[in-house]
Structures are given as C-alpha cells and as structure tokens.
Phi, psi and omega in degrees: 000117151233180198252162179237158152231137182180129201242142174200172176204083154003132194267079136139037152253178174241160084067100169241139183242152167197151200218142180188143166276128177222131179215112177080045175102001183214122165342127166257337185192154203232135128210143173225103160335104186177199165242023177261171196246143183198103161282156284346121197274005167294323200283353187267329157335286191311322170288344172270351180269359181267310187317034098329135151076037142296105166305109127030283214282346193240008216258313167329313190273322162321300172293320155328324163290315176287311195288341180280292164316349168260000208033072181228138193232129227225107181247156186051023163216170194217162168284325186296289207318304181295298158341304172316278180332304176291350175276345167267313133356284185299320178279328183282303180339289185301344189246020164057053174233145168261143190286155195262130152316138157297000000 
C-alpha cells in the first residue's frame, strides 16, 4: 500500500490538497482539500467518500459521476484537475520523489 501527499493548483483552478491510500491500483481511502468551492458541500463529502474501492485509473470518470449523482457543482476544482494531481503524485511516490509543493 502506499500513501500519496500531494498539493497542486491546477491552471485557472484553485489550490487542491489530497491525501490517499492506494493498494494494488484501488483507493483505499480519499480526502480531498483545498480553496475550491463545492455545493452542496455533504454531496461532495459523499463523492469523495465514494472514491474508496475505487480504480486509480478510473478515478476522473468516476468522480465526474459520483458529483454528479450528488448534484454538486464546483468552481476551481474539476474531475480531469484532481486526476492529474493524483497521477502525479502517485508516480513521483513509485520513482521514490516526493511531488514538488505548488
């Protein structure tokens, strides 16, 4: 299992944080952070908490889905914004780098 930290701020987003557990390729656990804006903020609560037992590789489309089923609607963070970060993350973590602060 590893865990990622990882701060980015995305180009004409805001200020995102994440913290995540990943073991073979699937979320074990999410919490995602930041200065973006997200209404209702229980449905986005739900949606990040639905990413658990989540694929790596599926987490853009998912999360676009779960927010959607929560109806929640988002300024300075996107389902594409976070997926970058978290792929970025995830890759200096496997090549032994800690991700460069925003």
């Amino acid at each position: 299992m590893i865990t990622i930290e990882v701060v980015g701020k995305p180009p004409g987003g805001k200020l995102i944080r994440v913290s995540a557990r990943v073991k073979d390729g699937v979320f074990q656990s999410v919490s995602i952070r930041g200065d973006f804006f997200a209404s209702p903020e229980e449905g986005f609560d739900n949606a990040q908490d639905a990413l658990a037992g989540t694929a790596v590789s599926a987490l853009e489309e998912n999360f676009a889905c779960f927010l959607a089923r929560e109806g929640v609607e988002t300024s300075g963070i996107t389902p594409a914004s976070l997926a970058a970060l978290v792929s970025e993350g995830i890759l200096s973590k496997e090549n032994g780098k800690e991700p460069l602060p925003a």
